[in-house]
MDAnalysis code that builds the backbone (N, CA, C; Angstrom):
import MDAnalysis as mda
import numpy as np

u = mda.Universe.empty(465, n_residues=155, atom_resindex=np.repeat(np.arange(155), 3), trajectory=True)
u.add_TopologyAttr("name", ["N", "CA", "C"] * 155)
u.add_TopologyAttr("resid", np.arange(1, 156))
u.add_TopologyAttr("resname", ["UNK", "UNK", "UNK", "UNK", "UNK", "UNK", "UNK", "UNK", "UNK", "UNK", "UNK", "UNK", "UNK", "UNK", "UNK", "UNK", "UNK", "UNK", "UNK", "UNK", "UNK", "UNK", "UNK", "UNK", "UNK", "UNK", "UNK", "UNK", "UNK", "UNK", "UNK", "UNK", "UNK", "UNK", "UNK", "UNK", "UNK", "UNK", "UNK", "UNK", "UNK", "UNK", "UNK", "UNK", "UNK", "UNK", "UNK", "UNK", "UNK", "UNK", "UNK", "UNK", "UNK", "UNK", "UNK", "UNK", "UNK", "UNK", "UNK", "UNK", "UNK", "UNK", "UNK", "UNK", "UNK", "UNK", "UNK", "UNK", "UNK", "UNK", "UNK", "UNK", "UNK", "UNK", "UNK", "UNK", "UNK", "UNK", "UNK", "UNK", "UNK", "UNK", "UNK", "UNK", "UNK", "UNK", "UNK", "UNK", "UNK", "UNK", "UNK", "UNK", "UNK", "UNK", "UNK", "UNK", "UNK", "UNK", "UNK", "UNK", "UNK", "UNK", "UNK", "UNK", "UNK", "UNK", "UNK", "UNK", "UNK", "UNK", "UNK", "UNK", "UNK", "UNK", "UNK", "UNK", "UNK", "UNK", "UNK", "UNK", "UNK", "UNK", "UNK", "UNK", "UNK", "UNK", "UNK", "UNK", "UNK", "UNK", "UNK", "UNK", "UNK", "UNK", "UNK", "UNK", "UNK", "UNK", "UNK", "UNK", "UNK", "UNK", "UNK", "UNK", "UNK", "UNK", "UNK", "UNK", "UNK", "UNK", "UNK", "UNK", "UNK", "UNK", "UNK"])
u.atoms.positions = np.array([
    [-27.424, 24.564, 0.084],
    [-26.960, 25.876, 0.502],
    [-26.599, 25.803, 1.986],
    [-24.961, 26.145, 2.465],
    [-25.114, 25.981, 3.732],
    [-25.873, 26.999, 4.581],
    [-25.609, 27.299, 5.772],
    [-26.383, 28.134, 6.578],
    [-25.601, 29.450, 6.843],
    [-24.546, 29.702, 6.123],
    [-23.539, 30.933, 5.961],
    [-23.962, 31.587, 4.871],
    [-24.095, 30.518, 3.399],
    [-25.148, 31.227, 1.835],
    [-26.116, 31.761, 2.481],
    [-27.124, 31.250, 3.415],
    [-28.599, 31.981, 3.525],
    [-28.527, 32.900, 4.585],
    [-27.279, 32.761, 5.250],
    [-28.067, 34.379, 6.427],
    [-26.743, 35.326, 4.839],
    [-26.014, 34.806, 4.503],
    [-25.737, 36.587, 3.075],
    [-26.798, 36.602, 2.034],
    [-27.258, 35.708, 2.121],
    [-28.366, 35.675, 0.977],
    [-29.894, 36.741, 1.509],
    [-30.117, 36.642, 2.760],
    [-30.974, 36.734, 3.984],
    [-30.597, 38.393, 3.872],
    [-29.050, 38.906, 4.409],
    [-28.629, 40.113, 4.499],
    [-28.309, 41.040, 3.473],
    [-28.300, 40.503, 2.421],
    [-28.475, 41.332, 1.168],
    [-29.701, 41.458, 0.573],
    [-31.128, 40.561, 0.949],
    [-32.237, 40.822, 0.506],
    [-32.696, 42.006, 1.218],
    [-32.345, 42.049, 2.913],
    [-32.365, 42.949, 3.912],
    [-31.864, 44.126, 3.444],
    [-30.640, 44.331, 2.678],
    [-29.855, 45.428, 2.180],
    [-30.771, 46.481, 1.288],
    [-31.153, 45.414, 0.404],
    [-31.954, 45.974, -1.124],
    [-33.489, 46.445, -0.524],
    [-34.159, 45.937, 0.603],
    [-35.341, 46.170, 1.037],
    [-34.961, 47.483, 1.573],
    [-34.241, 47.658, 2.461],
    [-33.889, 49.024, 2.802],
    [-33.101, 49.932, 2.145],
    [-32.888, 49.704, 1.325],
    [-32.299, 50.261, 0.068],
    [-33.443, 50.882, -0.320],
    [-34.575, 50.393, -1.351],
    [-35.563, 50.713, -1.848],
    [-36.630, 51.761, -0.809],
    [-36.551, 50.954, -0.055],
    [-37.624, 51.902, 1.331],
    [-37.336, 53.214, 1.416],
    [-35.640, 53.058, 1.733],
    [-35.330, 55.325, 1.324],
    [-35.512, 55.809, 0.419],
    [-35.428, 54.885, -0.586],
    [-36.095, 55.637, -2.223],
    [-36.972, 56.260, -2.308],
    [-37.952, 55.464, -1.369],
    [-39.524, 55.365, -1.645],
    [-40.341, 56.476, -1.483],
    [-40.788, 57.277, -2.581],
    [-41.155, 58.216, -2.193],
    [-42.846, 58.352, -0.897],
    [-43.205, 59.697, -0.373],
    [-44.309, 59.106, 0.649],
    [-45.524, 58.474, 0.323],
    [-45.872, 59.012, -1.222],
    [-46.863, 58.383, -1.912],
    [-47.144, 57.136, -1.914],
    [-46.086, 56.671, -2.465],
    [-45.803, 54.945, -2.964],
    [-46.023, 54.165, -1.445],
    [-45.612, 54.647, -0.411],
    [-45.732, 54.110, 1.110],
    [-47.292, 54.196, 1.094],
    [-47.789, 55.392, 1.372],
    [-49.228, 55.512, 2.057],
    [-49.946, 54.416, 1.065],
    [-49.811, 55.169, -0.377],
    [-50.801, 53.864, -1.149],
    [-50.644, 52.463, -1.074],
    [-49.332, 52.065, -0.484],
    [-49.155, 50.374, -0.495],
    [-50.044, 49.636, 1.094],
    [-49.879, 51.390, 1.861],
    [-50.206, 50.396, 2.993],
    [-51.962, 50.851, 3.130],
    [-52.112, 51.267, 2.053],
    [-54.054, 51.618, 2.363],
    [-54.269, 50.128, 1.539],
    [-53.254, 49.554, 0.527],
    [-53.982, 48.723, -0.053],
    [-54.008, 47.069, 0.572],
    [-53.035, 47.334, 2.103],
    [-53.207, 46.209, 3.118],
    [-54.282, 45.567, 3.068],
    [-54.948, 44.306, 2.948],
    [-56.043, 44.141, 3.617],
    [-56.246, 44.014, 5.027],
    [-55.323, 44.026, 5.656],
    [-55.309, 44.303, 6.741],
    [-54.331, 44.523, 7.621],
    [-54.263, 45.710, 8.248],
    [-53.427, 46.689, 8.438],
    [-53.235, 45.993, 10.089],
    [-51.524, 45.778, 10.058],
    [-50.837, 45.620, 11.183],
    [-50.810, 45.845, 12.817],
    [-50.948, 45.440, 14.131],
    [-50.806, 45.825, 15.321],
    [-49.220, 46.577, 15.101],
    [-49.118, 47.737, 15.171],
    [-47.577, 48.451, 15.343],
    [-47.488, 49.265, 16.657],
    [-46.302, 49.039, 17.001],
    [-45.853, 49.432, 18.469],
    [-44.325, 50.154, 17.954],
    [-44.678, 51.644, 18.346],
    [-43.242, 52.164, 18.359],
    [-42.263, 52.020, 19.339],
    [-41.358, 51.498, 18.991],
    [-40.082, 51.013, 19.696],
    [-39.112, 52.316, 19.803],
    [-38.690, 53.381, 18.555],
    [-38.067, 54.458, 18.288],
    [-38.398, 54.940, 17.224],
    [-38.225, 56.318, 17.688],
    [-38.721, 57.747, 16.621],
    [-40.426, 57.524, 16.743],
    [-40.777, 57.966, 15.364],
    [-39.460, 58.549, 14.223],
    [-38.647, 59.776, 14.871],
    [-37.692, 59.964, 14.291],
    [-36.858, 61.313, 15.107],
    [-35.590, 61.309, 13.994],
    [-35.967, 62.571, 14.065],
    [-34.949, 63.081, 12.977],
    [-33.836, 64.266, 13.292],
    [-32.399, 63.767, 12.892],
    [-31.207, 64.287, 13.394],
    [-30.378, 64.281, 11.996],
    [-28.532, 64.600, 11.899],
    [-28.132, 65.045, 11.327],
    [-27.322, 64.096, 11.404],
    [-26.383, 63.418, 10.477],
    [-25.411, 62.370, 9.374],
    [-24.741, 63.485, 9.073],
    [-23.102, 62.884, 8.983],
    [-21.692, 63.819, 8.194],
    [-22.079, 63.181, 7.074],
    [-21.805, 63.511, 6.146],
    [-21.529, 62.934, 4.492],
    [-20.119, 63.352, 4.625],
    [-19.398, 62.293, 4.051],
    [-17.788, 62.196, 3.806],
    [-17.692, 61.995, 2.112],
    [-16.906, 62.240, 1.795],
    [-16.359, 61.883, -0.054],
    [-14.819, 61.972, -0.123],
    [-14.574, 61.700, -1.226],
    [-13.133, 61.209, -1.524],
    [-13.087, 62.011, -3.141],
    [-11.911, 62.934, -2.811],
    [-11.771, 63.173, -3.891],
    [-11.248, 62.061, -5.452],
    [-11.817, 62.383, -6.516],
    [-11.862, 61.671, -7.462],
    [-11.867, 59.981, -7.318],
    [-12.695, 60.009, -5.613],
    [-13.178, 58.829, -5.749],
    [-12.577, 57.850, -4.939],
    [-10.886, 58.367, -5.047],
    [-10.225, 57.230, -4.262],
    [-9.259, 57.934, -3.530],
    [-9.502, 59.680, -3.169],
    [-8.500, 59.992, -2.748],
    [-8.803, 59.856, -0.769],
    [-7.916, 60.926, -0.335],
    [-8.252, 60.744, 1.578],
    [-9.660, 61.562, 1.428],
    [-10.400, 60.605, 2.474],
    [-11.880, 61.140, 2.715],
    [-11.878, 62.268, 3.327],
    [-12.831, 62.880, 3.494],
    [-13.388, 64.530, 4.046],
    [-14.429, 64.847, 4.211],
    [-14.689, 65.709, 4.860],
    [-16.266, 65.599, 5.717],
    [-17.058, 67.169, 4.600],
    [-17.832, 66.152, 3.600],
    [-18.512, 67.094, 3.047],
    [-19.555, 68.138, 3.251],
    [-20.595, 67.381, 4.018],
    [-21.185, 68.369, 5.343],
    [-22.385, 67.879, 5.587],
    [-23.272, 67.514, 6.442],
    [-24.140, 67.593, 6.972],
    [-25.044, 67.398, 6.566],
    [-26.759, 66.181, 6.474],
    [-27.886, 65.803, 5.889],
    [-28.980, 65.650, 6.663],
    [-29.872, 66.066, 6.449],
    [-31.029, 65.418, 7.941],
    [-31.150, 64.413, 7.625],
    [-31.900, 63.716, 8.148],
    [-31.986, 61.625, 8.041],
    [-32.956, 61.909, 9.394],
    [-33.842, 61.401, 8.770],
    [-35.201, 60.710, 9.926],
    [-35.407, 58.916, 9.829],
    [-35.071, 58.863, 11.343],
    [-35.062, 57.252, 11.229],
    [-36.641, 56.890, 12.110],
    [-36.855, 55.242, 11.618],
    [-37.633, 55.260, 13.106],
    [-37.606, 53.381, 13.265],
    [-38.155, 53.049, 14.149],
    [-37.924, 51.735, 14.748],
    [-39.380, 51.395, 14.798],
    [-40.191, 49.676, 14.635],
    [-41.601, 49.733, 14.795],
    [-41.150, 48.219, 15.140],
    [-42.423, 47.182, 15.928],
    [-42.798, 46.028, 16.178],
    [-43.866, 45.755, 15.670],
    [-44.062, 45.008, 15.066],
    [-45.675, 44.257, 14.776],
    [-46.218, 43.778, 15.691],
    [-47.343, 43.391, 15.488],
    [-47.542, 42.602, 16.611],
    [-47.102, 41.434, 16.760],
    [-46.809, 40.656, 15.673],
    [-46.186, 39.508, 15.233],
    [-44.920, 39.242, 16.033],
    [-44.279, 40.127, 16.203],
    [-42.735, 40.265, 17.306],
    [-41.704, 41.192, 16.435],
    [-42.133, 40.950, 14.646],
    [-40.948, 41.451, 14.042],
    [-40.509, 42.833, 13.942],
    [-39.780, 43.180, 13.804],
    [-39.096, 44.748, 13.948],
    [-38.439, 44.666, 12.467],
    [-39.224, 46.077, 12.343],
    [-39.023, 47.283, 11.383],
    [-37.941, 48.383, 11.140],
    [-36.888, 48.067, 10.606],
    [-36.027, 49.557, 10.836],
    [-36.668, 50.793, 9.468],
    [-36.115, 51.507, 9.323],
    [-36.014, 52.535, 8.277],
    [-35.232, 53.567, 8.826],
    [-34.504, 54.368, 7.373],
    [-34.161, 55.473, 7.472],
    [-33.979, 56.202, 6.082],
    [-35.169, 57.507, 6.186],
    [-34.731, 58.207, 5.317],
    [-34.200, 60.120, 4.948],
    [-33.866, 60.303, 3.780],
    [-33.127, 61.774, 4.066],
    [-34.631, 62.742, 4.283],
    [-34.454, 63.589, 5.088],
    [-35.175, 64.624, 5.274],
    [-35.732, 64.392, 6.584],
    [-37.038, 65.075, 6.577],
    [-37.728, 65.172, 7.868],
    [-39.104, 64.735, 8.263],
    [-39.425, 63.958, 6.541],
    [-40.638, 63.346, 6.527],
    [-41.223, 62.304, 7.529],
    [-41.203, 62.246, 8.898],
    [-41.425, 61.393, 10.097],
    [-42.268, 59.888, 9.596],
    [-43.572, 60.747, 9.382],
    [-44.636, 59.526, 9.083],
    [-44.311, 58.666, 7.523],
    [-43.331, 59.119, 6.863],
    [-42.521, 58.325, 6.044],
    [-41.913, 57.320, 6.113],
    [-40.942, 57.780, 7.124],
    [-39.847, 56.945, 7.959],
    [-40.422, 55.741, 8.990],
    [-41.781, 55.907, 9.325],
    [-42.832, 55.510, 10.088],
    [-43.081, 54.157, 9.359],
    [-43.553, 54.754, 7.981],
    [-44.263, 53.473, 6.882],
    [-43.137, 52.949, 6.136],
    [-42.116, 53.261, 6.255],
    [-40.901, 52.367, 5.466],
    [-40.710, 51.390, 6.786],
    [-40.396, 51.878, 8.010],
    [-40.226, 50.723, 8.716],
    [-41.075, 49.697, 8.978],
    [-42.747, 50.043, 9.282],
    [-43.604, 48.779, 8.882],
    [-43.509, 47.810, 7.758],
    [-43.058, 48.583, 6.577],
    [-43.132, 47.506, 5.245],
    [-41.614, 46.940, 5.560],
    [-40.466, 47.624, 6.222],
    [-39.267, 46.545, 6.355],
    [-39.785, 45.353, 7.347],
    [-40.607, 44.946, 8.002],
    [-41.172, 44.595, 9.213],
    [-41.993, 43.379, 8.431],
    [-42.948, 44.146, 7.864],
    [-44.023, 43.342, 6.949],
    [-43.422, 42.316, 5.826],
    [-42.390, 42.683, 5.568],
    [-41.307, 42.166, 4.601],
    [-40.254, 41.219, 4.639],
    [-40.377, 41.057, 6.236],
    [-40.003, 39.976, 6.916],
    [-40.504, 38.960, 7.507],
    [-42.100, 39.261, 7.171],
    [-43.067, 37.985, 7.605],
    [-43.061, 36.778, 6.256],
    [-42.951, 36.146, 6.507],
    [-43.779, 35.209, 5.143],
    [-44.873, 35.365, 4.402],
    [-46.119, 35.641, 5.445],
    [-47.129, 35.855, 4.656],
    [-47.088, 37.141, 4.157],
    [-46.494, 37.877, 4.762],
    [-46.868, 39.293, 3.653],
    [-45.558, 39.632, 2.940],
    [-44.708, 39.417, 2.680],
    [-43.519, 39.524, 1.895],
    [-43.625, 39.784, 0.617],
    [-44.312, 38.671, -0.156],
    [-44.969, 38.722, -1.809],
    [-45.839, 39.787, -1.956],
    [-46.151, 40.307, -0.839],
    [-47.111, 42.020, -0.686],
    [-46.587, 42.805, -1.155],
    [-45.528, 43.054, -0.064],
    [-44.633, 43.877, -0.349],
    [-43.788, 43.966, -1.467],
    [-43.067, 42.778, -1.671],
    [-42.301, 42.708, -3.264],
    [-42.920, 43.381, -4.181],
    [-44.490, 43.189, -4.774],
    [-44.927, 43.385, -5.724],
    [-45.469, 44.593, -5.718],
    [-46.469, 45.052, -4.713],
    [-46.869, 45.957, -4.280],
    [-46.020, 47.192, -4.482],
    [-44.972, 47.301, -3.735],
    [-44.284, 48.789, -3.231],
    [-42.690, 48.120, -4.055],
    [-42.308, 47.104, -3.799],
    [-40.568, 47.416, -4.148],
    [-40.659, 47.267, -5.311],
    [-40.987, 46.590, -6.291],
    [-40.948, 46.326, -7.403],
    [-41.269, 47.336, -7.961],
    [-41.873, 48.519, -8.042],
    [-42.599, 49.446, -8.835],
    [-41.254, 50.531, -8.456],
    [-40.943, 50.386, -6.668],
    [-40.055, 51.441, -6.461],
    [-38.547, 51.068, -7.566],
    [-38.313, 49.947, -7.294],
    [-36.680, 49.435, -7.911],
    [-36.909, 49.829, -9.752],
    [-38.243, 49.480, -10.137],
    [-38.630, 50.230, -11.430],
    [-38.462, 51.596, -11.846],
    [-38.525, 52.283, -10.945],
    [-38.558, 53.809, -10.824],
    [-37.070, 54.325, -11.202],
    [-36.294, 53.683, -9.565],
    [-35.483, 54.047, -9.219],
    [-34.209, 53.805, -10.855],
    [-34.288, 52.542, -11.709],
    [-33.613, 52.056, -12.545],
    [-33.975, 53.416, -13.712],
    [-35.336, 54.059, -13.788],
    [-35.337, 54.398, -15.472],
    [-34.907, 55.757, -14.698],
    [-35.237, 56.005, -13.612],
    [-33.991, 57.630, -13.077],
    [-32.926, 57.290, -13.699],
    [-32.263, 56.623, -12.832],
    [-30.964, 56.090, -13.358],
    [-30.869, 56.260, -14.896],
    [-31.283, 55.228, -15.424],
    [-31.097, 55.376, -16.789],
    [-31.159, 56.512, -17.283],
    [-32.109, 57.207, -17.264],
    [-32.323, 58.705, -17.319],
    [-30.893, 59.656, -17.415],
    [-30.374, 59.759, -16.008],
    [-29.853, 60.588, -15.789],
    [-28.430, 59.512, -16.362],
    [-27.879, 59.064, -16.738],
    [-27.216, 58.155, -18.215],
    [-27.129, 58.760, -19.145],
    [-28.101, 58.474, -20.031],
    [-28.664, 59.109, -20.932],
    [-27.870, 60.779, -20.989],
    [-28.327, 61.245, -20.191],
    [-28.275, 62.352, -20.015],
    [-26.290, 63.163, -19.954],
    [-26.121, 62.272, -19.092],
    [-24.562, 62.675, -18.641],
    [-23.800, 62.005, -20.389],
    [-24.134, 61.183, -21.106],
    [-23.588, 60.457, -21.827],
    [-23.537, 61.076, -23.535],
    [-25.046, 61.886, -23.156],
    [-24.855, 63.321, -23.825],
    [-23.851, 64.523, -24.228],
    [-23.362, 64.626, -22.912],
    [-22.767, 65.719, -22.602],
    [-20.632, 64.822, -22.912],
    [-21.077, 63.890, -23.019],
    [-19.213, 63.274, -23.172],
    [-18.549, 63.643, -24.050],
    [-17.591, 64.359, -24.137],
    [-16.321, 64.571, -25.076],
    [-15.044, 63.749, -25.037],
    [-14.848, 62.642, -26.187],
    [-14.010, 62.216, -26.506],
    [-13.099, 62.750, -27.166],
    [-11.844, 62.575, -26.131],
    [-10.845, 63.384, -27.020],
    [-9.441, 62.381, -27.268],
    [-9.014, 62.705, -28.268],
    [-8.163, 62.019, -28.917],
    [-6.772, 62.768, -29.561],
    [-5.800, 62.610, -29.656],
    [-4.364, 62.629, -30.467],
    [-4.364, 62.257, -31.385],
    [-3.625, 63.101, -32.605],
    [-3.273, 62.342, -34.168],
    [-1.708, 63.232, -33.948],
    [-1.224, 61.837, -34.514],
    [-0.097, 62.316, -34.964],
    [0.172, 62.838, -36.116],
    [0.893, 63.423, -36.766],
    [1.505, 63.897, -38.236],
    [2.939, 63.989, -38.650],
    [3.226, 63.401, -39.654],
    [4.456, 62.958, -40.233],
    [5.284, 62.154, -39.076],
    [6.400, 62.281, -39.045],
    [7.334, 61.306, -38.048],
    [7.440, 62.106, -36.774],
    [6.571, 62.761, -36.246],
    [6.775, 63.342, -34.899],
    [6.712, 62.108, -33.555],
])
């Protein structure tokens, strides 16, 4: 693998970790990190602090974008003691949320605690997040009307 495969390989594991972390509801955070055995030196670097994101959309997807309106988003920034840094960001105003997603992005970048985290908190979250999904599938797939044309005689 050259060294171009592993930092995209590197930045898309990064992607999906913070991906999952905004998912994460506050529960799933507090309980992963009470079940630390031992809980981190953290130094806030930024936030948490929470401000306001445009949401843009495109009509039917691919048309000219437009500013749909306005979301809170609480981000925050953390150091371990280790040196590594933590980002997070999630919607609302839940601070000490945004707090514990960035330690586990942090924690998730150590070696030794990585397989913590995987199993612990993302794996259960990316579980979640899939049977929503599916769920709401299900659901919309319900509601589909196929519609169709017949012709008659030589029209």
């Amino acid at each position: 693998m050259t060294l171009a495969e592993k930092n995209e390989a590197a930045i898309g594991g990064r992607k999906r970790v913070a991906d999952l972390l905004a998912r994460a509801e506050r529960n799933e955070l507090v309980e992963a990190f009470a079940a630390l055995a031992e809980k981190p030196a953290v130094q806030t670097v930024r936030g948490p602090e929470t401000g306001l994101v445009m949401v843009r959309g495109r009509i039917g997807g691919g048309g000219a974008p437009f500013n749909l309106g306005e979301m809170t988003v609480t981000r925050a920034t953390i150091r371990l003691g280790s040196g590594a840094i933590g980002h997070a960001q999630a919607l609302g105003t839940d601070r000490e949320k945004a707090r514990l997603a960035a330690i586990f992005d942090a924690l998730w970048q150590e070696p030794a605690t990585q397989r913590f985290v995987e199993q612990t908190l993302l794996q259960p979250i990316a579980a979640r997040v899939a049977d929503a999904d599916r769920r709401k599938a299900d659901e919309t797939a319900a509601t589909r009307v196929d519609f169709f044309t017949m012709v008659r005689g030589d029209n």
